[in-house]
C-alpha positions as CSV (number, residue, x, y, z in Angstrom):
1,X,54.0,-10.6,-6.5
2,X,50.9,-9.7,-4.9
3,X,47.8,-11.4,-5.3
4,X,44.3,-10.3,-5.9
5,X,41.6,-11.7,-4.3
6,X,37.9,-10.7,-5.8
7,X,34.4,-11.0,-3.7
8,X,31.4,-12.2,-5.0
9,X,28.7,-11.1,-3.1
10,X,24.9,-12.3,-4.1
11,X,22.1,-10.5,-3.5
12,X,18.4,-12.3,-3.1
13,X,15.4,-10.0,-4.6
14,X,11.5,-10.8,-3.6
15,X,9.8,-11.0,-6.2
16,X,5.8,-10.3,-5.8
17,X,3.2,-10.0,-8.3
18,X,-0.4,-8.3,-8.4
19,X,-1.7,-11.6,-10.0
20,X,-0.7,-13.5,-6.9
21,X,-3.1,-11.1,-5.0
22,X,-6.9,-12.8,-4.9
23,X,-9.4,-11.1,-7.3
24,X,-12.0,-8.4,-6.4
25,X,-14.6,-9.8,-3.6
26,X,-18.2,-8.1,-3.6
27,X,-19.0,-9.0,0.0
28,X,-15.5,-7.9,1.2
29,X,-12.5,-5.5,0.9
30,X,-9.3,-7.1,0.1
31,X,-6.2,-5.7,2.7
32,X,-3.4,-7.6,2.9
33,X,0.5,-7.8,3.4
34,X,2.3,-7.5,0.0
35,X,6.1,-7.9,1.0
36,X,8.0,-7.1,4.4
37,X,11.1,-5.0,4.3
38,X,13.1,-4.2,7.4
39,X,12.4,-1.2,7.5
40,X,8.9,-1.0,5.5
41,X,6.3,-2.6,4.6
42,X,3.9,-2.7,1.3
43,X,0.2,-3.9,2.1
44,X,-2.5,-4.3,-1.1
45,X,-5.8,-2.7,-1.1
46,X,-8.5,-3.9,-3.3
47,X,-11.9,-2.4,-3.4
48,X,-14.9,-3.6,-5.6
49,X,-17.6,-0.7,-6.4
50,X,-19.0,1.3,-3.6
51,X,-16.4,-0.3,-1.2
52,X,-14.6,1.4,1.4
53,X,-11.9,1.2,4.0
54,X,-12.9,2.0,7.6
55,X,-11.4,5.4,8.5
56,X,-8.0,4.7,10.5
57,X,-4.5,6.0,10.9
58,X,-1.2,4.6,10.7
59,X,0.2,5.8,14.5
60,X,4.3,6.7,13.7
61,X,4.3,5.3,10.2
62,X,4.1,7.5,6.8
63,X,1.6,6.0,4.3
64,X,2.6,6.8,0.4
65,X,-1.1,5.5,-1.3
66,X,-0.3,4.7,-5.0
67,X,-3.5,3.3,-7.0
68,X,-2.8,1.1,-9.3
69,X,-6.0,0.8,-11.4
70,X,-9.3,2.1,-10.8
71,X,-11.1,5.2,-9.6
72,X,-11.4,6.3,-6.3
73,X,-12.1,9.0,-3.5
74,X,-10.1,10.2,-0.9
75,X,-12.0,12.0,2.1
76,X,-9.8,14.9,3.3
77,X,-11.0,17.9,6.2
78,X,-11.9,19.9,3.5
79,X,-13.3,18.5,0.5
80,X,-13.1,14.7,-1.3
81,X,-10.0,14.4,-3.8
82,X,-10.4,12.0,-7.1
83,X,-8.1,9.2,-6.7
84,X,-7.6,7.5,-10.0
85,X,-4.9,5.0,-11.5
86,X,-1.6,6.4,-11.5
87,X,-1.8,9.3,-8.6
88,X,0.4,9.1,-5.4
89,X,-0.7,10.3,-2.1
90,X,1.2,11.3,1.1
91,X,-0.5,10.6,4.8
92,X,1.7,11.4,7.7
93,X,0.8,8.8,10.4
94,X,-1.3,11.0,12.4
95,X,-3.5,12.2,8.9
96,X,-6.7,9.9,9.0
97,X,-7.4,8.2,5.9
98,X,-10.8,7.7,4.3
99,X,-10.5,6.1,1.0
100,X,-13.8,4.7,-1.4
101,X,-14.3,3.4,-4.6
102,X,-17.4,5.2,-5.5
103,X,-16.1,4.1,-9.2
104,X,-17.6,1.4,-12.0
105,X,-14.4,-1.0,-11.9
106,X,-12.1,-2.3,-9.1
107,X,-9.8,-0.2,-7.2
108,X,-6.6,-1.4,-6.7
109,X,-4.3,0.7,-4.0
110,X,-0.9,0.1,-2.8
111,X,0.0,1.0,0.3
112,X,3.7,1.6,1.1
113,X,4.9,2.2,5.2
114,X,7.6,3.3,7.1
115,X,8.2,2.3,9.8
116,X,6.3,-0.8,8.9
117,X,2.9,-0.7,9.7
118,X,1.2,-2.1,11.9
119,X,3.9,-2.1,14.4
120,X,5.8,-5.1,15.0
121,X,6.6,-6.5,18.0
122,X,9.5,-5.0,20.0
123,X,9.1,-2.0,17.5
């Protein structure tokens, strides 16, 4: 008779919430790690009205932008692009990006990188 023998294997998920971010901040942008992956890494963007982020790039990482509320701008070569709740944007590294909230409300952003960004050490 042969037996059987059956693996369990358990998986841990991280778990992080929007709340848990701290609220808009008039006098300041909010840009902060979200959660670390091994390969990735999600920061949150939050900018009151007529905030915006200092124009910057993202070296060998690819930057998918997602907003999660709010109304913004994005500043491309060409011409600005509305930006509002819902819409997904793709940045290689090398693309600068220019992002304001020239809006009424908060803008929330999430922004997901691979390779992690910035670059951690002994990357």
């Amino acid at each position: 008779m042969r037996s059987s023998h059956t693996q369990c294997y358990t998986s841990v998920v991280d778990i992080v919430r929007l709340s848990d971010i701290p609220g808009y901040d008039n006098n300041r942008l909010i840009a902060q790690p979200f959660i670390e992956g091994s390969q990735s890494n999600v920061r949150v963007i939050k900018l009151s009205p007529g905030q915006a982020l200092p124009p910057h790039r993202h070296g060998s990482s690819d930057l998918m932008l997602f907003a999660v509320e709010g109304e913004g701008v994005l500043q491309t070569e060409n011409d600005p692009i509305a930006f509002a709740a819902g819409s997904l944007a793709f940045y290689r590294g090398d693309e600068e990006l220019r992002v304001s909230n020239e809006g009424r409300v908060g803008l929330t952003l999430l922004a997901f990188l691979a390779p992690p960004f910035p670059p951690r050490s002994g990357s």
